[in-house]
C-alpha positions in Angstrom: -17.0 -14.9 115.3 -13.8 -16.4 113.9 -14.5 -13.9 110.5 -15.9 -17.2 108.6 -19.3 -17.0 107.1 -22.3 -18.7 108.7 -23.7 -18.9 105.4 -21.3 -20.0 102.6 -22.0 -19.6 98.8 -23.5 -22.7 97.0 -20.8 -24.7 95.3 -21.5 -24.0 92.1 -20.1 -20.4 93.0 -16.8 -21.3 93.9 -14.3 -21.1 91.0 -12.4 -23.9 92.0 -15.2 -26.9 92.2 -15.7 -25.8 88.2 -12.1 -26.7 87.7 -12.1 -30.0 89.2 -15.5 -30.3 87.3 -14.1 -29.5 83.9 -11.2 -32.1 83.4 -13.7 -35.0 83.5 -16.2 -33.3 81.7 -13.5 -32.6 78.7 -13.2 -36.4 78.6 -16.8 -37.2 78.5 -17.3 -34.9 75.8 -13.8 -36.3 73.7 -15.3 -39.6 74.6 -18.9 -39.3 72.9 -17.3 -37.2 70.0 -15.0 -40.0 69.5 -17.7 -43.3 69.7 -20.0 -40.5 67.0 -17.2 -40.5 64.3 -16.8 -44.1 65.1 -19.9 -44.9 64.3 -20.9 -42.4 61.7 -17.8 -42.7 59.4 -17.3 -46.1 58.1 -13.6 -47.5 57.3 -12.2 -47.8 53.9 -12.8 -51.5 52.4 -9.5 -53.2 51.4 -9.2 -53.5 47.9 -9.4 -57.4 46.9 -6.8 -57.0 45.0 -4.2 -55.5 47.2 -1.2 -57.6 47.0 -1.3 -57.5 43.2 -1.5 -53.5 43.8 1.8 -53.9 46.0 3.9 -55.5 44.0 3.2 -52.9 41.0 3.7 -50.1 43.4 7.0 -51.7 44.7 8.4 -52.2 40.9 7.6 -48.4 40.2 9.4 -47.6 43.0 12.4 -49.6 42.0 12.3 -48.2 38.4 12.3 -44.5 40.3 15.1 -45.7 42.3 17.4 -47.2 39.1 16.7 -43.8 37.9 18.4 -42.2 41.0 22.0 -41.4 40.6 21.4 -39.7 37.2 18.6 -37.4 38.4 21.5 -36.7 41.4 24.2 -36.0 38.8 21.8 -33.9 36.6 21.1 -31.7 40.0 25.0 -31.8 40.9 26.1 -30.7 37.5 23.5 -27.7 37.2 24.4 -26.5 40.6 26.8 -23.7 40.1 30.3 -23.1 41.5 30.4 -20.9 44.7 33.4 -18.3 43.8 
């Protein structure tokens, strides 16, 4: 004999056949994990009122913003002198 068995293990003992076997089996589990949080968590509503939301969020911002260059000079002044 060539030194090959005449009876070979069953596939599911060879190593490699579990690897090739465990990248699409990673997917199909990511897959139904996924669609179950899909389905079981349910996306925020959008407030009716959004736009008017917006424009009050934008106009703090812009008050923060005026405010700006003081709050920077306030920091730069307190910062002291390296000798």
């Amino acid at each position: 004999m060539n030194g090959q068995d005449m009876n070979p293990a069953p596939w599911w003992q060879h190593g490699h056949v579990w690897l090739l076997i465990a990248g699409p089996a990673a997917v199909v589990v990511a897959g139904v994990l996924t669609a179950w949080i899909a389905v079981a968590k349910s996306d925020p509503v959008v407030d009716a009122d959004y736009y008017r939301r917006g424009i009050e969020i934008n106009k703090q911002l812009a008050a923060e913003r005026a405010l700006l260059p003081a709050v920077q000079g306030r920091n730069h002044a307190a910062t002291p002198v390296k000798p």
